[in-house]
C-alpha positions in Angstrom: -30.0 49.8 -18.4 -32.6 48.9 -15.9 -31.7 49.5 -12.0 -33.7 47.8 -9.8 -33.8 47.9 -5.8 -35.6 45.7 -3.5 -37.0 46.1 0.2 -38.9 44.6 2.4 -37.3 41.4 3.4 -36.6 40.7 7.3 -37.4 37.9 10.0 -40.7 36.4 10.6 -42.2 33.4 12.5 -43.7 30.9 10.3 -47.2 31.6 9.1 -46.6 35.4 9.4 -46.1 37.7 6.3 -43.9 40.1 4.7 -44.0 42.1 1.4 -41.2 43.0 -0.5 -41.3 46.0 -2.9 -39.0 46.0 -6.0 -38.9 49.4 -7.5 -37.2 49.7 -11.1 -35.0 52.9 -12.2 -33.4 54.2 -15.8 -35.1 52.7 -18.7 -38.5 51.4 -17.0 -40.2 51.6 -20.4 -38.6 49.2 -22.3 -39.4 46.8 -18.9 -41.2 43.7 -20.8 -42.0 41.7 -16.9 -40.9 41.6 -13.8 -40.7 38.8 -11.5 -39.5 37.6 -8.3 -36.8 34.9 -7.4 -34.9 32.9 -4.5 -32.8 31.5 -3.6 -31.8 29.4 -0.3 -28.3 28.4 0.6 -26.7 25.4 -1.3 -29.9 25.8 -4.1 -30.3 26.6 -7.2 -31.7 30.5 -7.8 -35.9 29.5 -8.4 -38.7 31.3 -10.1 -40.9 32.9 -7.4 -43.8 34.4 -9.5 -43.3 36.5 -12.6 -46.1 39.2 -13.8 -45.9 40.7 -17.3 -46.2 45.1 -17.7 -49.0 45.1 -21.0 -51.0 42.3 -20.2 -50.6 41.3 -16.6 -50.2 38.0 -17.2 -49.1 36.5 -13.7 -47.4 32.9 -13.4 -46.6 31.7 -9.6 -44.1 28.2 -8.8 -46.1 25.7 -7.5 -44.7 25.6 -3.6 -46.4 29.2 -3.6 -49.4 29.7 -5.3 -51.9 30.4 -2.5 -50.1 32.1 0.0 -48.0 34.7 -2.8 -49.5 37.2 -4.5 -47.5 39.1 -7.1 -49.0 42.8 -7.9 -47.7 45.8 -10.0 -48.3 49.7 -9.7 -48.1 51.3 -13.0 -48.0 54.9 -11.8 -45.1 54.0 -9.9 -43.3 51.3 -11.9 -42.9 49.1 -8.7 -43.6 45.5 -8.9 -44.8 43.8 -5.1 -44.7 40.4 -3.7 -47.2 39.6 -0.7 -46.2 36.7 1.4 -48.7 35.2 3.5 -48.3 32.2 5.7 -45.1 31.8 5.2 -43.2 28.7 5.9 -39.3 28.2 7.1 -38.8 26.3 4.0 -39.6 30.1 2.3 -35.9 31.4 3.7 -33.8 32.5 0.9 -32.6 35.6 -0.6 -35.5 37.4 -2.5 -34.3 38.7 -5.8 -36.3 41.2 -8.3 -35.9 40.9 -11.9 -36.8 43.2 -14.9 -36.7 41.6 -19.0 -36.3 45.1 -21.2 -35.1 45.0 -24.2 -34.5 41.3 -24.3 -32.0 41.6 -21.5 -32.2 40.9 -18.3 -31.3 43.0 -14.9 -31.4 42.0 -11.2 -31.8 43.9 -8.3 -29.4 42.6 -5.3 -31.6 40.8 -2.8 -33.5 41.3 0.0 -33.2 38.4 2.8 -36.2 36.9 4.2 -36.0 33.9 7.2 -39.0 32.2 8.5 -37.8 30.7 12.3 -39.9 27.7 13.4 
């Protein structure tokens, strides 16, 4: 079981920034990636950017790649998502995901809202 709890989130004016932490708890080494989602009322939950633990391997959706950045610490298992220039169309819920084990495990969202 992977626990995972997310911070972070709040209100900003559009082209500000915010950076959410997710920090992971229980069993962190059988965490495979982490990533970050979101979801906006009436949507669909949507892949934010994902980073794997060995490798690093980073992969960001297209409506953010420029103004994200998705980074890990290793000595404290916590996985970060920088938000820069952020837009109102970047409102959702914020959710942190873990793979371990070939399951998956959520944390329970962090709100971010981007006024005009």
């Amino acid at each position: 079981q992977v626990q995972l709890v997310e911070s972070g989130g709040g209100l900003v004016q559009a082209g500000g920034s915010l950076r959410l932490s997710c920090r992971p708890s229980g069993s962190i080494f059988s965490i495979d990636a982490m990533g970050w989602y979101r979801q906006a009322p009436g949507k669909q939950r949507e892949l934010v950017a994902t980073i794997t633990t060995l490798s690093g391997n980073i992969n960001y959706a297209d409506s953010v790649k420029g103004r994200f950045t998705i980074s890990r610490d290793n000595v404290k298992i916590a996985v970060y998502l920088q938000m820069n220039s952020l837009k109102p169309e970047d409102t959702a819920v914020y959710y942190c995901k873990a793979n371990a084990g070939g399951r998956f495990f959520w944390g329970q969202g962090t709100q971010v809202t981007v006024s005009e």
